[in-house]
PyMOL commands that place a pseudoatom at each C-alpha (Angstrom):
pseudoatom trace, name=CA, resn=UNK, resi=1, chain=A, elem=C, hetatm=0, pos=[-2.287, -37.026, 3.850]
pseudoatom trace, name=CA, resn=UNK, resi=2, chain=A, elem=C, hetatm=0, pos=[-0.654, -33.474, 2.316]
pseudoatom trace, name=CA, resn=UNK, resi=3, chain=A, elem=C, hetatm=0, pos=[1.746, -31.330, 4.258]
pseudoatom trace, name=CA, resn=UNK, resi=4, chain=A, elem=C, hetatm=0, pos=[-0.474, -28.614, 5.183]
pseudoatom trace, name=CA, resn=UNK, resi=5, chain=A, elem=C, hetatm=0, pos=[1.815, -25.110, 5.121]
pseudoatom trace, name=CA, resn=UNK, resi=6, chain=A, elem=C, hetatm=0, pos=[2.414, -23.196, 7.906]
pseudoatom trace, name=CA, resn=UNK, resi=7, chain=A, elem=C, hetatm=0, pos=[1.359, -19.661, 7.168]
pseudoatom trace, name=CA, resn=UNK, resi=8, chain=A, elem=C, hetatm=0, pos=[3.866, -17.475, 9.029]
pseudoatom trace, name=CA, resn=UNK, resi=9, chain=A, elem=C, hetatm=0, pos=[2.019, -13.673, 7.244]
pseudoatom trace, name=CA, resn=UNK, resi=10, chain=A, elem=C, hetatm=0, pos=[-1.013, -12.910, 5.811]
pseudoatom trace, name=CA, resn=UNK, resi=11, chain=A, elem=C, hetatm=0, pos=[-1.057, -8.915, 5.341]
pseudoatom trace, name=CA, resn=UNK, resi=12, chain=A, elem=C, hetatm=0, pos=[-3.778, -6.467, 2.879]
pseudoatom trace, name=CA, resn=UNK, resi=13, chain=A, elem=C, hetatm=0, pos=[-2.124, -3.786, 1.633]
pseudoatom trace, name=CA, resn=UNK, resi=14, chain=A, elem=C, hetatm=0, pos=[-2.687, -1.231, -1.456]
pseudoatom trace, name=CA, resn=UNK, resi=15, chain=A, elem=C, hetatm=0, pos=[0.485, -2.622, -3.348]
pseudoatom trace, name=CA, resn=UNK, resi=16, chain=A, elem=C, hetatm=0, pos=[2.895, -4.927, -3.284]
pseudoatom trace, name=CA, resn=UNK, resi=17, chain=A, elem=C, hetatm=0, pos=[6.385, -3.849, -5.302]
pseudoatom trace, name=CA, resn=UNK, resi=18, chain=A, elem=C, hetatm=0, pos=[8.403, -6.741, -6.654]
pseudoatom trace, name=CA, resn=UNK, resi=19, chain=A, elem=C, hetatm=0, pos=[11.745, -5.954, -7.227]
pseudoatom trace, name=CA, resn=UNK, resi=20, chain=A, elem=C, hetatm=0, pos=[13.364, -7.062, -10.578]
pseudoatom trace, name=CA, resn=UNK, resi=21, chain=A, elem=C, hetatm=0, pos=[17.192, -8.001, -9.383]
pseudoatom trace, name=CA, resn=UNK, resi=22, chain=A, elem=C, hetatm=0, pos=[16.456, -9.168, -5.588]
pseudoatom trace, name=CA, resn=UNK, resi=23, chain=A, elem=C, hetatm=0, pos=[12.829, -10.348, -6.087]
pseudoatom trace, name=CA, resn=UNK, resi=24, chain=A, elem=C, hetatm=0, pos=[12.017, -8.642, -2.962]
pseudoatom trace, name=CA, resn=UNK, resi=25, chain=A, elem=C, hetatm=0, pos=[8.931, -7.346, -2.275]
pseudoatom trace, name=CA, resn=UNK, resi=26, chain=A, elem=C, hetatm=0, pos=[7.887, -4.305, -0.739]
pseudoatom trace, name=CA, resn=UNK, resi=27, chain=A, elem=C, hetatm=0, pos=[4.345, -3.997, 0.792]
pseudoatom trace, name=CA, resn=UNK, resi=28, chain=A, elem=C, hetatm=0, pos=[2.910, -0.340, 0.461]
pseudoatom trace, name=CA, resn=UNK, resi=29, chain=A, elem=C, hetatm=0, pos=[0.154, 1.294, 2.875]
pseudoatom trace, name=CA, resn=UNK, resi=30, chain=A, elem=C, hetatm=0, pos=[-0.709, -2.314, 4.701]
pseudoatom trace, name=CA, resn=UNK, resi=31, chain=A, elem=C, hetatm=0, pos=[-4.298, -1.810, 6.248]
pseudoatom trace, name=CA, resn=UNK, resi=32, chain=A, elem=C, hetatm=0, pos=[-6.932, -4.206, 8.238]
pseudoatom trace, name=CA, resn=UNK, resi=33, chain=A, elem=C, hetatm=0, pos=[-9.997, -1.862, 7.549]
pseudoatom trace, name=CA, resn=UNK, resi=34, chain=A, elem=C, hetatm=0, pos=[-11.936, -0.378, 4.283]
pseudoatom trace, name=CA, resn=UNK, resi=35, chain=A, elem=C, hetatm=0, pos=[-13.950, 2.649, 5.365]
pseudoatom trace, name=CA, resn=UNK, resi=36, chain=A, elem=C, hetatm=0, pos=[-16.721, 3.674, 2.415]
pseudoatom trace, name=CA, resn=UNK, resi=37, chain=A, elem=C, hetatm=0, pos=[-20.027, 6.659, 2.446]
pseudoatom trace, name=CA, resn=UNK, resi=38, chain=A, elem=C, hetatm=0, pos=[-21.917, 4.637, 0.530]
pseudoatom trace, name=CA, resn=UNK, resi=39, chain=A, elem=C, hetatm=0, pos=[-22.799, 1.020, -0.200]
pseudoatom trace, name=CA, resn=UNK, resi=40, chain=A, elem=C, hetatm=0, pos=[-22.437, -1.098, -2.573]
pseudoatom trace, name=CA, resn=UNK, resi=41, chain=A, elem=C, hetatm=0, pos=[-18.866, 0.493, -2.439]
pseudoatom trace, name=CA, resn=UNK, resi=42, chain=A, elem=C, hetatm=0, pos=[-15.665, -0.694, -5.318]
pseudoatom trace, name=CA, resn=UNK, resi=43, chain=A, elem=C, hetatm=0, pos=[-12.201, -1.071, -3.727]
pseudoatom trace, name=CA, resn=UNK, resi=44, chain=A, elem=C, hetatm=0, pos=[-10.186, -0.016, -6.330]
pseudoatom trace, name=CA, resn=UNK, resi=45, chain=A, elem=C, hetatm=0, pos=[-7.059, -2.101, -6.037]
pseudoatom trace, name=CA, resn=UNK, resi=46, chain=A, elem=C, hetatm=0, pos=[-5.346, -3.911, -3.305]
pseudoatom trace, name=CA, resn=UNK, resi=47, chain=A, elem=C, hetatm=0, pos=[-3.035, -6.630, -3.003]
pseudoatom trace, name=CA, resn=UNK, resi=48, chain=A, elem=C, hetatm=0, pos=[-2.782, -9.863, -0.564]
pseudoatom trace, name=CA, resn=UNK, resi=49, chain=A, elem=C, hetatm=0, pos=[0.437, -10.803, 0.402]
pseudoatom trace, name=CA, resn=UNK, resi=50, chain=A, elem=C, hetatm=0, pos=[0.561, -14.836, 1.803]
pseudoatom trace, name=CA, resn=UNK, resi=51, chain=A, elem=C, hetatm=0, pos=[4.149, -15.940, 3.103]
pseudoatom trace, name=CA, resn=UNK, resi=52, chain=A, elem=C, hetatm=0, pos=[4.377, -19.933, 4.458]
pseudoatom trace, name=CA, resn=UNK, resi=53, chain=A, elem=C, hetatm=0, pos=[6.695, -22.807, 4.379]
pseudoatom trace, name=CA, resn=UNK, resi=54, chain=A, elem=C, hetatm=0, pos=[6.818, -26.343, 5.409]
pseudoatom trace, name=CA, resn=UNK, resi=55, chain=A, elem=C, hetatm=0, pos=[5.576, -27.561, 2.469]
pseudoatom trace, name=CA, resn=UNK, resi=56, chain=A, elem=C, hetatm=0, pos=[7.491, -29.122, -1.434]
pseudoatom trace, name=CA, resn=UNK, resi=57, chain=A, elem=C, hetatm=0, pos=[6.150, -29.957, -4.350]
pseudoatom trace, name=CA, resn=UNK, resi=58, chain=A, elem=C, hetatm=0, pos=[3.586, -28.162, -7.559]
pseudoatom trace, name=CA, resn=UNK, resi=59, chain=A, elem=C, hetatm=0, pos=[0.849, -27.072, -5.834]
pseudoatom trace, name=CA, resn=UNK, resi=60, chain=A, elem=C, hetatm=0, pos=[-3.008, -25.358, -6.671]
pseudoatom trace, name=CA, resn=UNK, resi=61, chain=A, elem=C, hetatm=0, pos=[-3.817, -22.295, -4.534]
pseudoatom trace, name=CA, resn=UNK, resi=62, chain=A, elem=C, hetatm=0, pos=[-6.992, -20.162, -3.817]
pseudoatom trace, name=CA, resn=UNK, resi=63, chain=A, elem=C, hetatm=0, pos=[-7.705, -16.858, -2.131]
pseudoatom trace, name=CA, resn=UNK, resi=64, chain=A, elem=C, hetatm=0, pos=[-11.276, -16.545, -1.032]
pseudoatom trace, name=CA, resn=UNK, resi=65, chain=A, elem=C, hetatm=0, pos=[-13.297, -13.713, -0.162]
pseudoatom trace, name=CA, resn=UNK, resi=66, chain=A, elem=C, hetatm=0, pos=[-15.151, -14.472, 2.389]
pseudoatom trace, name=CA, resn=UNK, resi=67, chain=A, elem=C, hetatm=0, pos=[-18.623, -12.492, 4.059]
pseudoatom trace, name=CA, resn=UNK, resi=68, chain=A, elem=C, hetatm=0, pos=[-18.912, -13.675, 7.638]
pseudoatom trace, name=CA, resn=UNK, resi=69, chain=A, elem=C, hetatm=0, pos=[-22.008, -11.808, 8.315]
pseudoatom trace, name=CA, resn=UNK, resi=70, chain=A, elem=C, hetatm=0, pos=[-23.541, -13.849, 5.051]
pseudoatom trace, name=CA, resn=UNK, resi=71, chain=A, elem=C, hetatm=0, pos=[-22.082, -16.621, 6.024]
pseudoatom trace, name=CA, resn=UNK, resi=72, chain=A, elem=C, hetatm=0, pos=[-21.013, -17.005, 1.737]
pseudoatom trace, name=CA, resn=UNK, resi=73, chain=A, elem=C, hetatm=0, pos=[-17.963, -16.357, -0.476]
pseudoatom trace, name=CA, resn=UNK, resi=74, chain=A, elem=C, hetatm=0, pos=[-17.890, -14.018, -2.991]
pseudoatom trace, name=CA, resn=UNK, resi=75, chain=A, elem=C, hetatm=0, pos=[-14.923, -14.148, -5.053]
pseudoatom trace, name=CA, resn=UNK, resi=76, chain=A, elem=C, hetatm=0, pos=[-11.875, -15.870, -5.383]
pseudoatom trace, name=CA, resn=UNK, resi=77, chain=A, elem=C, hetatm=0, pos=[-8.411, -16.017, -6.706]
pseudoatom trace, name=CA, resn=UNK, resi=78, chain=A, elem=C, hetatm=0, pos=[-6.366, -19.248, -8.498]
pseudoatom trace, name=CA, resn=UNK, resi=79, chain=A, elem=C, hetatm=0, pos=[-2.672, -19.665, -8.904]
pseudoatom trace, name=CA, resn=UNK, resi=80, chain=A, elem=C, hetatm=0, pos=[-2.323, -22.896, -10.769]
pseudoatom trace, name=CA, resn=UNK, resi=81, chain=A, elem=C, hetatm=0, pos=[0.859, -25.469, -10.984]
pseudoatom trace, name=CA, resn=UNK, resi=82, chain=A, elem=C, hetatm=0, pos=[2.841, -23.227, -8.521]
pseudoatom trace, name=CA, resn=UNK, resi=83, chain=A, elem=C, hetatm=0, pos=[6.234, -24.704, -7.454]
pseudoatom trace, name=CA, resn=UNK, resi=84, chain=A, elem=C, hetatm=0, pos=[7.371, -24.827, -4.119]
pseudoatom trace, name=CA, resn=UNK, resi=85, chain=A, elem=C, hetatm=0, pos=[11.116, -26.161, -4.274]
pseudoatom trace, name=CA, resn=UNK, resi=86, chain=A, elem=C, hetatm=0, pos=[12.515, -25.914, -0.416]
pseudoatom trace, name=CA, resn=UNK, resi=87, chain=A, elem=C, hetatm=0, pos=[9.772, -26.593, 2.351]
pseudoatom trace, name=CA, resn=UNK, resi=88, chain=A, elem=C, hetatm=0, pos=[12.785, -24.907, 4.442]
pseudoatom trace, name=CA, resn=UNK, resi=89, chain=A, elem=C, hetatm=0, pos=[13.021, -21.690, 3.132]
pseudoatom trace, name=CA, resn=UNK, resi=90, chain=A, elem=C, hetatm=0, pos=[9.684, -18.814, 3.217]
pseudoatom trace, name=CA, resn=UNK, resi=91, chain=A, elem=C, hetatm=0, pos=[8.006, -18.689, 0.060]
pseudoatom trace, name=CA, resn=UNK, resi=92, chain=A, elem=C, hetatm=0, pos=[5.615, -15.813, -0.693]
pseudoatom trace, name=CA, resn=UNK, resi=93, chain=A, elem=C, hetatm=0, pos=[2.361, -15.351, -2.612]
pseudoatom trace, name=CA, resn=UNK, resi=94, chain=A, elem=C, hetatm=0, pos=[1.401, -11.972, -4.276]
pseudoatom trace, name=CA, resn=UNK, resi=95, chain=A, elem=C, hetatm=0, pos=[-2.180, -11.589, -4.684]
pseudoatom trace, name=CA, resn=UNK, resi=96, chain=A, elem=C, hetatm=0, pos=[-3.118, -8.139, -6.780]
pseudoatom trace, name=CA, resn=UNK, resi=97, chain=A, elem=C, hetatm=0, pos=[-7.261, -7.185, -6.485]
pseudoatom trace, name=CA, resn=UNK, resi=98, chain=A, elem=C, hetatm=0, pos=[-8.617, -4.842, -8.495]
pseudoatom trace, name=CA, resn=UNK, resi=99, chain=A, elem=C, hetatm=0, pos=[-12.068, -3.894, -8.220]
pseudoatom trace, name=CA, resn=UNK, resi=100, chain=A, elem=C, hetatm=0, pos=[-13.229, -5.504, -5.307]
pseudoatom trace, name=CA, resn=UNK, resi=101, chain=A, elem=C, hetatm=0, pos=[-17.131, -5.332, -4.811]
pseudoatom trace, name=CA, resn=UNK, resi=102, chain=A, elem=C, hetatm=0, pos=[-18.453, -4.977, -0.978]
pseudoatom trace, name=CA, resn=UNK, resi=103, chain=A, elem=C, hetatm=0, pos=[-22.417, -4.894, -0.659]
pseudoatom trace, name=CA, resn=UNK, resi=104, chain=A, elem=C, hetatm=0, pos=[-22.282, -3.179, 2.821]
pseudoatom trace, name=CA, resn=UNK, resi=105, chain=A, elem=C, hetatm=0, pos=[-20.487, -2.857, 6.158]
pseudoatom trace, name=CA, resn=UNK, resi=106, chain=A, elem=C, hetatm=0, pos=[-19.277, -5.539, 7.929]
pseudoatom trace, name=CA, resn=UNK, resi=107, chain=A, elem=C, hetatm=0, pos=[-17.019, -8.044, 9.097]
pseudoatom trace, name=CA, resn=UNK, resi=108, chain=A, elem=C, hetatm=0, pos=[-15.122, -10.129, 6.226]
pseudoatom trace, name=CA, resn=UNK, resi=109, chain=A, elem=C, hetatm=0, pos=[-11.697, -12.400, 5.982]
pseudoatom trace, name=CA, resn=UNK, resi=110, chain=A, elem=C, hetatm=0, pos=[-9.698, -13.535, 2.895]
pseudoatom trace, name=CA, resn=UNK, resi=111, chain=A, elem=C, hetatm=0, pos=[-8.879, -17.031, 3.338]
pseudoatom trace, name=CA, resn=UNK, resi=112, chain=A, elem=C, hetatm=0, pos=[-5.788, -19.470, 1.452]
pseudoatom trace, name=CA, resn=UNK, resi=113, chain=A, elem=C, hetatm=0, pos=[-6.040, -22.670, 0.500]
pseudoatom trace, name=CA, resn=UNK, resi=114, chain=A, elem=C, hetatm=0, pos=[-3.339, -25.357, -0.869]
pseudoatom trace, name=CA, resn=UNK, resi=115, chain=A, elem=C, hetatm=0, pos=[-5.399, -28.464, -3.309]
pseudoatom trace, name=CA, resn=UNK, resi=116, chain=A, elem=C, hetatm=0, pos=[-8.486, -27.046, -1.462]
pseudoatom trace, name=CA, resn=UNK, resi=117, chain=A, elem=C, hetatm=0, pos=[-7.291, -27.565, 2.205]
pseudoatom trace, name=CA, resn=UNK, resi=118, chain=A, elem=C, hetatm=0, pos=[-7.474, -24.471, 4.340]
pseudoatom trace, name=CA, resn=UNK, resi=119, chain=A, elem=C, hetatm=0, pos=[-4.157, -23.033, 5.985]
pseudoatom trace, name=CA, resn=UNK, resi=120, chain=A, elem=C, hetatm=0, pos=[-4.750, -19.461, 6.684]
pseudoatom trace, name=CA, resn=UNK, resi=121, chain=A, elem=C, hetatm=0, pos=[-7.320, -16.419, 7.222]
pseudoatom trace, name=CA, resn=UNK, resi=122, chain=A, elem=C, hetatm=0, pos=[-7.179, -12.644, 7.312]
pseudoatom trace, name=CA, resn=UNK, resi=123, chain=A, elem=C, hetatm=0, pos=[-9.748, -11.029, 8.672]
pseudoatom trace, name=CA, resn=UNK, resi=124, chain=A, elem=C, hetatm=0, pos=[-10.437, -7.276, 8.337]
pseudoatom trace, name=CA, resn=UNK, resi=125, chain=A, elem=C, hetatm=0, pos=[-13.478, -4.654, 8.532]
pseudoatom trace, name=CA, resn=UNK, resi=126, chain=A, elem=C, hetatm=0, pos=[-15.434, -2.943, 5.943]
pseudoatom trace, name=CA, resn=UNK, resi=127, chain=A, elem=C, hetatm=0, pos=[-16.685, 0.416, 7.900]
pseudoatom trace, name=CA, resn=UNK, resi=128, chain=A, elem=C, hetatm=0, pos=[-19.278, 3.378, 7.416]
pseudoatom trace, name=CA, resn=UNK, resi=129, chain=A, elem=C, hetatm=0, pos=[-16.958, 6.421, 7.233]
pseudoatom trace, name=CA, resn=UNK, resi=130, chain=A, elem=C, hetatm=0, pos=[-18.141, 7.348, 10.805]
pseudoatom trace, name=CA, resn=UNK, resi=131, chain=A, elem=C, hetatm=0, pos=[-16.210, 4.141, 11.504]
pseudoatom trace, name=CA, resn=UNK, resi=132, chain=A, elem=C, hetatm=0, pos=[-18.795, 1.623, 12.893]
pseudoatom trace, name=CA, resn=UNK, resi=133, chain=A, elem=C, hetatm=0, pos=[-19.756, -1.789, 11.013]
pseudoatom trace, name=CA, resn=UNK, resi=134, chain=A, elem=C, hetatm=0, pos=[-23.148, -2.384, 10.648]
pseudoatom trace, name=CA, resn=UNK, resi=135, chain=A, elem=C, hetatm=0, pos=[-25.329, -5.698, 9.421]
for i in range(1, 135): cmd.bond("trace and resi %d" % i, "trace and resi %d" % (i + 1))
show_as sticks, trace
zoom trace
């Protein structure tokens, strides 16, 4: 059986900043909800920022989009042959979104997978500017 990660963040934010010397990342305007007037609404850009550990190797991983009320996923994300080279040490994941299609208000997650094993979820809101989800 594979290591499974341990996921210590999982954060949506509107950018993520990498650094060229340090390789450190800054995470700009970090957020949990999407508020929109109108549905279908278009999320410009946004960014998905994964940090874990525990785990060595080359490895395949995939963010999904996930609609809870639908019970479906709707789009995902693949970083192939991705090298992990000290389970010890944090290693971070920089997911950048552009365009990101929501049919109507509601309750949704982004979810991470290693080889197509689950280790993490983020769930946030999509919201009717008055600020209540709806079905």
């Amino acid at each position: 059986m594979q290591p499974k990660p341990i996921l210590k963040a999982m954060l949506l934010c509107d950018q993520t900043i990498v650094e060229e010397g340090t390789h450190k990342r800054t995470l700009i305007g970090l957020f949990d909800r999407i508020q929109s007037s109108q549905y279908p609404t278009v999320h410009p850009a946004m960014s998905v920022y994964v940090q874990f550990r525990e785990i060595e190797g080359i490895f395949e991983f995939t963010l999904e989009l996930f609609d809870l009320a639908a019970g479906k996923a709707m789009n995902k994300a693949l970083i192939k042959d991705f090298r992990v080279q000290d389970k010890s040490r944090d290693c971070e994941l920089v997911f950048n979104l552009l365009s990101v299609r929501f049919d109507r208000p509601g309750d949704y997650e982004f979810r991470i997978f290693v080889n197509d094993n689950i280790f993490g979820q983020k769930h946030f809101k999509v919201l009717n500017s008055q600020g209540e989800a709806s079905s």
